[in-house]
C-alpha positions as a Python dict, from the first residue, in 0.01 Angstrom:
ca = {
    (1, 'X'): (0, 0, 0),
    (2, 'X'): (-239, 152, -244),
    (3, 'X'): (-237, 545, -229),
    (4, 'X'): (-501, 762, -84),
    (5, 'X'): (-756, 887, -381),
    (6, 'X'): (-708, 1275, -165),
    (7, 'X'): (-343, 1208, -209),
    (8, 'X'): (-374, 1116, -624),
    (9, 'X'): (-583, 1396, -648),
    (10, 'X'): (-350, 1610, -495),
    (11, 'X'): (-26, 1524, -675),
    (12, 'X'): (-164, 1572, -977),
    (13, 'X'): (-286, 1875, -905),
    (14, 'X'): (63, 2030, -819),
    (15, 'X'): (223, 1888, -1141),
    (16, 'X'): (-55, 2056, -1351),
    (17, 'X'): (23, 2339, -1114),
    (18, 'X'): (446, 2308, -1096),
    (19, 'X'): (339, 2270, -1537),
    (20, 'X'): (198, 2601, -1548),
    (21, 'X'): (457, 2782, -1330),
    (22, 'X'): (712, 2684, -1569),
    (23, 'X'): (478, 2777, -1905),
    (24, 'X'): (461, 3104, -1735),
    (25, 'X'): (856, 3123, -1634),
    (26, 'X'): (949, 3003, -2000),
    (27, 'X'): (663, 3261, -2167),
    (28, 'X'): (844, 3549, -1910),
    (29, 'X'): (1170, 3477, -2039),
    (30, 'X'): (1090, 3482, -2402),
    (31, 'X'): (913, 3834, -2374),
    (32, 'X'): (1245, 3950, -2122),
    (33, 'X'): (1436, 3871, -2422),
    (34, 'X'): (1265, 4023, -2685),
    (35, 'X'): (1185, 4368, -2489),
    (36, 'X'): (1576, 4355, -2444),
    (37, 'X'): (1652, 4348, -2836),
    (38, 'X'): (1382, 4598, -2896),
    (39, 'X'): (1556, 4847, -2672),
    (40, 'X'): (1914, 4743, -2783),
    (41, 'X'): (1771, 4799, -3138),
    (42, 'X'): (1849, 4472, -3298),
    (43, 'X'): (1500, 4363, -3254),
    (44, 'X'): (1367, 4730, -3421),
    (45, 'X'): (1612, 4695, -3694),
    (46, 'X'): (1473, 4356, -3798),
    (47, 'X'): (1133, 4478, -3811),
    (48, 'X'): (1227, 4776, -3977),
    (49, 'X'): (1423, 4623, -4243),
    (50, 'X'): (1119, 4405, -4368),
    (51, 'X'): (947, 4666, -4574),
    (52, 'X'): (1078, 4919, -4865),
    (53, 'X'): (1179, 5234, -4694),
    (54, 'X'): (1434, 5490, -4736),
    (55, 'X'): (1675, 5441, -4530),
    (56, 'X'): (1837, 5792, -4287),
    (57, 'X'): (2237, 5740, -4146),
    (58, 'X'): (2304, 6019, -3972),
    (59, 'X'): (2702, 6138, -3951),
    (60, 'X'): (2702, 6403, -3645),
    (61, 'X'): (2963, 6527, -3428),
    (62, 'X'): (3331, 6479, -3411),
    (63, 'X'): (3438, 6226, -3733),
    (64, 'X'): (3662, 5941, -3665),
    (65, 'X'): (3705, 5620, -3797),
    (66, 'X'): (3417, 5473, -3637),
    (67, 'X'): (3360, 5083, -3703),
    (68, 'X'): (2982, 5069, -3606),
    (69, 'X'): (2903, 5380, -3801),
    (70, 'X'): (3075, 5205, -4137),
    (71, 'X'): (2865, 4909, -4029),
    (72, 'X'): (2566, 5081, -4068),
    (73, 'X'): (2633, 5186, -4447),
    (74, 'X'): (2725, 4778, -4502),
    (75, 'X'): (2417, 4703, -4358),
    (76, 'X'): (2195, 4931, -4560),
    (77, 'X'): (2407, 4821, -4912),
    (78, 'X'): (2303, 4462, -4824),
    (79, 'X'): (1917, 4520, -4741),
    (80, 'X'): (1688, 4498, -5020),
    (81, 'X'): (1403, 4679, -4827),
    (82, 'X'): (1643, 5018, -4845),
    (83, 'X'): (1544, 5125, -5162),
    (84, 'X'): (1712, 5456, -5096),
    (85, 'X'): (1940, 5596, -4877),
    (86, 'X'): (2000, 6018, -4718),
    (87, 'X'): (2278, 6062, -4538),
    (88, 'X'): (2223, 6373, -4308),
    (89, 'X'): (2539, 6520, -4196),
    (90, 'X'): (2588, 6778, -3897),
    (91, 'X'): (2921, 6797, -3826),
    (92, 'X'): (3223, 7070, -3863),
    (93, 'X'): (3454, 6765, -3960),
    (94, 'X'): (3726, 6558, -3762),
    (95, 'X'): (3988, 6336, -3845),
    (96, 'X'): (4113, 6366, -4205),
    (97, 'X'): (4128, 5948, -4188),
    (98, 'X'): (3782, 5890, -4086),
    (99, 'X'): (3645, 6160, -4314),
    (100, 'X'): (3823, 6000, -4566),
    (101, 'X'): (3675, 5625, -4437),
    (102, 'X'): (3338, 5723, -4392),
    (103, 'X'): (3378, 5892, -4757),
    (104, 'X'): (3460, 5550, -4926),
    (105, 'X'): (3184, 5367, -4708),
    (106, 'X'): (2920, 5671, -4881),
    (107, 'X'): (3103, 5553, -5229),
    (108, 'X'): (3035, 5185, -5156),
    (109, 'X'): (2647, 5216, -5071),
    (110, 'X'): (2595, 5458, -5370),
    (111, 'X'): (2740, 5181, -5580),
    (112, 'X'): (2433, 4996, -5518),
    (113, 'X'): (2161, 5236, -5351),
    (114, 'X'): (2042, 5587, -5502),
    (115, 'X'): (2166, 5820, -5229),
    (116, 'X'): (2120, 6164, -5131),
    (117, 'X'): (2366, 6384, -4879),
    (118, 'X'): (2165, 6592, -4626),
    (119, 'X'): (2373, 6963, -4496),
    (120, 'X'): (2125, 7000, -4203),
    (121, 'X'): (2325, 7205, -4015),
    (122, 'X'): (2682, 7198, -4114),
    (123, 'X'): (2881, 6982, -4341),
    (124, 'X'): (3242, 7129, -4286),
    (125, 'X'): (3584, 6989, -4355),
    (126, 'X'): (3575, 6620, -4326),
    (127, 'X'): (3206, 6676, -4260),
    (128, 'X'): (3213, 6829, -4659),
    (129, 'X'): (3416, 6515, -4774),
    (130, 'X'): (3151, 6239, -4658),
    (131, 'X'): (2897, 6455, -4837),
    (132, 'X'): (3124, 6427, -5131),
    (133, 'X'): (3023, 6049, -5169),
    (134, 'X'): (2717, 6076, -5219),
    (135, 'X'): (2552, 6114, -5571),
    (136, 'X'): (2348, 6422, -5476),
    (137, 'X'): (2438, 6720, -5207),
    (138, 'X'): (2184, 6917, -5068),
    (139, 'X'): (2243, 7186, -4776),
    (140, 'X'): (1989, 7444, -4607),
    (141, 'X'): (2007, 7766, -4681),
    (142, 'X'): (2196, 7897, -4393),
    (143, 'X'): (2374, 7597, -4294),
    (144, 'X'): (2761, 7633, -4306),
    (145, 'X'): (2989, 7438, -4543),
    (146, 'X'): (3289, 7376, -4715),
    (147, 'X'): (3587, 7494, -4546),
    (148, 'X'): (3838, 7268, -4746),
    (149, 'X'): (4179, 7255, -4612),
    (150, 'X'): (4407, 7015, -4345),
    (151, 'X'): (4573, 7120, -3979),
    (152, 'X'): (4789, 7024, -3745),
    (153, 'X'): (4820, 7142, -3434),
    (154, 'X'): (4990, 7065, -3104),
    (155, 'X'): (5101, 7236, -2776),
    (156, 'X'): (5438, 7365, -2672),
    (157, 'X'): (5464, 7376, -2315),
    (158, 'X'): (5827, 7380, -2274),
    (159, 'X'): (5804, 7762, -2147),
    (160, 'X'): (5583, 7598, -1861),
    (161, 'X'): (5839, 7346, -1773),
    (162, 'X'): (6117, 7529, -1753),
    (163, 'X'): (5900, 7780, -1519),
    (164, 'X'): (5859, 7483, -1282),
    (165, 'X'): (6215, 7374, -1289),
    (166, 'X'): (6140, 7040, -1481),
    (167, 'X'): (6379, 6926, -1787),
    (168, 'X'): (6306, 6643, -2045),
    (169, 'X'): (6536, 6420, -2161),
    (170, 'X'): (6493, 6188, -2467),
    (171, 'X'): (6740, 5941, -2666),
    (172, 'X'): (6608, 5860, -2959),
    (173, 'X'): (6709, 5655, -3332),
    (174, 'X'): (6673, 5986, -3539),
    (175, 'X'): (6657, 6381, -3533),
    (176, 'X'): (6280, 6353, -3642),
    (177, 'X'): (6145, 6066, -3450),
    (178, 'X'): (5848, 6191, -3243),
    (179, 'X'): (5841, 6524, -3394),
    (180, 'X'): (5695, 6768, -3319),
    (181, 'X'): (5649, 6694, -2945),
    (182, 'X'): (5494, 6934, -2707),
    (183, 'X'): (5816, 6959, -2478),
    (184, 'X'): (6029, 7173, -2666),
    (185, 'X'): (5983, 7407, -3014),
    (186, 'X'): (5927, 7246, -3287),
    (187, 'X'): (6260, 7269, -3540),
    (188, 'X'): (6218, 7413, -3894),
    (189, 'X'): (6335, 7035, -4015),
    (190, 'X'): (6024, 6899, -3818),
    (191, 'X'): (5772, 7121, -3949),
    (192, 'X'): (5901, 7098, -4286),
    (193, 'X'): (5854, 6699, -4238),
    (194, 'X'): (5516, 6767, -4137),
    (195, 'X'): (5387, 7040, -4425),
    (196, 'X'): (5479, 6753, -4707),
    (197, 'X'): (5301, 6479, -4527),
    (198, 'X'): (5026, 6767, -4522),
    (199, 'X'): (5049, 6867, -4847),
    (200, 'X'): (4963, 6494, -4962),
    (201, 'X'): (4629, 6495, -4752),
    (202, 'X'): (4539, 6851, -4856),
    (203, 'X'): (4617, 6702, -5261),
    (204, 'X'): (4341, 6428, -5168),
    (205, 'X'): (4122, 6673, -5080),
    (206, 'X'): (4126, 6873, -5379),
    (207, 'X'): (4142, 6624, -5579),
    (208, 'X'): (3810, 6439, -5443),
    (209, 'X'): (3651, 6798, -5427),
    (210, 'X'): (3745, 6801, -5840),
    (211, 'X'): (3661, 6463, -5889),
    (212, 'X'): (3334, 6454, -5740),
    (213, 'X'): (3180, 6818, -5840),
    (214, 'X'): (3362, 6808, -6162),
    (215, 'X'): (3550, 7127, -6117),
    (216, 'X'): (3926, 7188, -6253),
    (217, 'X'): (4158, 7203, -5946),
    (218, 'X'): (4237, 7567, -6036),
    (219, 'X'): (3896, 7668, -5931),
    (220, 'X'): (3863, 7458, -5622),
    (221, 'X'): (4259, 7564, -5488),
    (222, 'X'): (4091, 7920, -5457),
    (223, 'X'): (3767, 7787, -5293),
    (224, 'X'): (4034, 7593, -5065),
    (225, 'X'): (4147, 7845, -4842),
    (226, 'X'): (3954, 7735, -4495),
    (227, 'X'): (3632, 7954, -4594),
    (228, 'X'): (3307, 7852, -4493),
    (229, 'X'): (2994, 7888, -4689),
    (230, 'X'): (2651, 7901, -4617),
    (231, 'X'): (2424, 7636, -4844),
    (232, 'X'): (2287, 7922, -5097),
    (233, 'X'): (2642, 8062, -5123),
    (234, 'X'): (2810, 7639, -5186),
    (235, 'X'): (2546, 7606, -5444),
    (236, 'X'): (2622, 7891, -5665),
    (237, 'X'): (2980, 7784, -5593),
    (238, 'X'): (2901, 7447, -5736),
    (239, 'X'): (3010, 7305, -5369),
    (240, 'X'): (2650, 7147, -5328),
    (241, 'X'): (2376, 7035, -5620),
    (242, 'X'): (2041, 7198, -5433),
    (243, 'X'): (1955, 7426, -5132),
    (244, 'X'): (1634, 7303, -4937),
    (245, 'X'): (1556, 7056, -4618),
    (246, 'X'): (1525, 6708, -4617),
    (247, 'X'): (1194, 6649, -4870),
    (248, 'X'): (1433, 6814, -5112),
    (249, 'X'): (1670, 6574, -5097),
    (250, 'X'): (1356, 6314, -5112),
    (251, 'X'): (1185, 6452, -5400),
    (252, 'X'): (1547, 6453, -5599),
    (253, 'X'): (1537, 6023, -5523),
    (254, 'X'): (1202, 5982, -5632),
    (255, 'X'): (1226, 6211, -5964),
    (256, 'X'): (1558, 6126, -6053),
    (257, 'X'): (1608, 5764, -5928),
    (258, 'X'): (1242, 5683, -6001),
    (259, 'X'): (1156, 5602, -5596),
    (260, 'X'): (826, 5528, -5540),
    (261, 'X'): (603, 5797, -5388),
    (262, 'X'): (624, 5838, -4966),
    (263, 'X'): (815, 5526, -4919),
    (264, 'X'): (931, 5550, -4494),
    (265, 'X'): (1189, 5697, -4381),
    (266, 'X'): (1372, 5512, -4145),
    (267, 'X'): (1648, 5615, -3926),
    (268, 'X'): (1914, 5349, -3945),
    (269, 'X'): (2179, 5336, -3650),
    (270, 'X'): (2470, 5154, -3490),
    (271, 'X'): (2400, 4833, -3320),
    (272, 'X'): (2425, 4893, -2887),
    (273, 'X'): (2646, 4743, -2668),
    (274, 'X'): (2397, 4509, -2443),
    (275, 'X'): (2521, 4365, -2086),
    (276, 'X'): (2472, 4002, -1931),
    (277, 'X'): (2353, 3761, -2105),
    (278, 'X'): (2419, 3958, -2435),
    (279, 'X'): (2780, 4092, -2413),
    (280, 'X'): (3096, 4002, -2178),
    (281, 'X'): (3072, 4358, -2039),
    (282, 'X'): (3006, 4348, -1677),
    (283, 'X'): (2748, 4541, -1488),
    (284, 'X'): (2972, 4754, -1339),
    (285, 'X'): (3109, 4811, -1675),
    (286, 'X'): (2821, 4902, -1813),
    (287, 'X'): (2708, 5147, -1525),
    (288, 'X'): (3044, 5277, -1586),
    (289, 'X'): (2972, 5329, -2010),
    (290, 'X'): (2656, 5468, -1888),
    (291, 'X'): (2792, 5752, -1677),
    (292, 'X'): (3051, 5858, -1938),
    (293, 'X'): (2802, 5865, -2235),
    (294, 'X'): (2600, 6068, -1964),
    (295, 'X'): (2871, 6296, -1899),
    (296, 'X'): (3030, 6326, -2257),
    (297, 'X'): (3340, 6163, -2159),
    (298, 'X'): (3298, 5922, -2409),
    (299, 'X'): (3320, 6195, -2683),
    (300, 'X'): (3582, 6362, -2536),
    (301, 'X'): (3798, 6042, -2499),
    (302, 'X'): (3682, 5981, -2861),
    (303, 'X'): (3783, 6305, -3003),
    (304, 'X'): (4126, 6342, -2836),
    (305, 'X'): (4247, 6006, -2955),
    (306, 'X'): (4135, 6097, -3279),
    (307, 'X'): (4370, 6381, -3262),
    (308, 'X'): (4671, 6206, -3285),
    (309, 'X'): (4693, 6298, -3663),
    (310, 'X'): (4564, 6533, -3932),
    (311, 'X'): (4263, 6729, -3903),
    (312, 'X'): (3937, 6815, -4142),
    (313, 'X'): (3789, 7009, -3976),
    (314, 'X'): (3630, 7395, -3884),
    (315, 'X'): (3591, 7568, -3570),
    (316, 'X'): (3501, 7953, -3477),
    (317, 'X'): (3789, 7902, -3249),
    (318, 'X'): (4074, 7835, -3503),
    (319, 'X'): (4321, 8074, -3528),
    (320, 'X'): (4559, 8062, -3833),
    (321, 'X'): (4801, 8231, -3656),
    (322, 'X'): (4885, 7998, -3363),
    (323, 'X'): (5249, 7953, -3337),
    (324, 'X'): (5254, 7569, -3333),
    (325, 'X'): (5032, 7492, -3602),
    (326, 'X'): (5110, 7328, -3904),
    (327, 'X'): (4800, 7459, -4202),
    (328, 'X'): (4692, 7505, -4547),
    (329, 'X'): (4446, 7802, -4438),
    (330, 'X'): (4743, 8078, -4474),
}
């Protein structure tokens, strides 16, 4: 039975209309996606990377070992649009490990890009050791650095337990397995143990301090006493190369490493964690990153597992003299 003409007419007008629908669902999609990697940062980095800049990694905050912040540095030695790199540093230091990791990735990059460390605030500790790698320090003025020296410290809250009637027990393979530990004093043997395995770290210190500012170890053993300096006061101590802000640190890579004139800057920073489609985290997982990196928790978790070993780093709040506290600042 032939078909109406109303009824042709009709179907062919809903497939050019069911065609558009999915033109428009497919064209939706495509722009979903890309607003997503624009705010991730992925899509921001790829456009950003296309044209010769100078490329800004910024090392704030507590230092550890962090694997997306040494990603960053790989990155920018790879890209041939960084012509030049600044690292601008604002932290009192951290970990001794991750000062000394982030120090090697500054090493790495400067093998291949002209680069220029930035003191804007403080660079103190291990925050003074990434500034080490780069070929050029510059600090403000006022801002505080230095402070070369390693700590240990940890609690002793076996006067608390035995307030409150509780008792530790322990079997264990040797006399210094696990020492110190915060349940009872810490023996002379265990601190001993501790100072030489300190000693070493504080000797890498120096030693990179000499190395890199091309000072005799003498001179930098009495700089290494835990002092902090302001930038004026690390320059005249040969700590630093230049006192200024930031278009100091520019105009050295464009006199000295012949950088073209007002190339960007671009601020160049770890890839995000996406949800859904993009990651296997969860949406409850990622509501749940999003209230501790709202809250800080994520820091503070960050920090205190980073404190299971040596420390680079200054504080107002240090005190030399705390009893369980194992130092070079004495």
């Amino acid at each position: 039975m032939p078909l109406d003409p109303d009824v042709i007419v009709d179907r062919r007008l809903m497939k050019r209309r069911i065609g558009f629908w999915r033109i428009a669902a497919i064209l939706s999609g495509v722009v979903a996606v890309i607003a997503l990697l624009y705010a991730g940062g992925a899509l921001k980095d790829v456009l950003g990377s296309t044209k010769p800049q100078i490329s800004r990694i910024s090392v704030s905050g507590f230092i550890s070992t962090d694997r997306k912040l040494l990603d960053v540095f790989e990155r920018a030695a790879k890209s041939d649009a960084v012509k030049g790199v600044i690292v601008e540093i604002d932290s009192a230091g951290g970990a001794s490990v991750g000062g000394e990791a982030i120090y090697d990735a500054v090493r790495k990059l400067a093998a291949k890009k002209p680069t220029v460390s930035y003191i804007a605030s403080i660079g103190a500790s291990a925050g003074y050791m990434v500034a080490l790698g780069a070929d050029h320090v510059v600090a403000r003025r006022t801002a505080l650095t230095g402070s070369i020296g390693v700590i240990a410290q940890w609690p002793d809250v076996s006067r608390t337990l035995e307030m409150l009637g509780v008792k530790v027990e322990e079997v264990k393979s040797a006399p210094l397995k696990a020492e110190p530990n915060p349940f009872k004093p810490a023996s002379p043997e265990a601190k001993a143990m501790l100072d030489r395995a300190l000693q070493a770290t504080f000797q890498y210190f120096v030693d990179l301090v000499a190395d890199r500012r091309h000072m005799a170890e003498a001179d930098v053993r009495a700089l290494a006493d835990g002092r902090v300096v302001t930038g004026s006061q690390a320059r005249d101590l040969k700590l630093i190369d230049d006192v200024g802000e930031e278009s100091v640190a520019v105009a050295w890579l464009e006199q000295e490493k012949k950088l073209p004139a007002d190339l960007p800057i671009v601020d160049w920073r770890p890839h995000q964690e996406g949800y859904g489609l993009f990651s296997s985290e969860t949406v409850s997982e990622a509501v749940a990153r999003g209230f501790m990196t709202a809250t800080g928790l994520d820091q503070d978790l960050q920090q205190w597992r980073a404190l299971d070993g040596f420390q680079s780093i200054w504080h107002p709040m240090s005190n030399e003299n705390t009893n369980n506290s194992v130092g070079l600042n004495k």
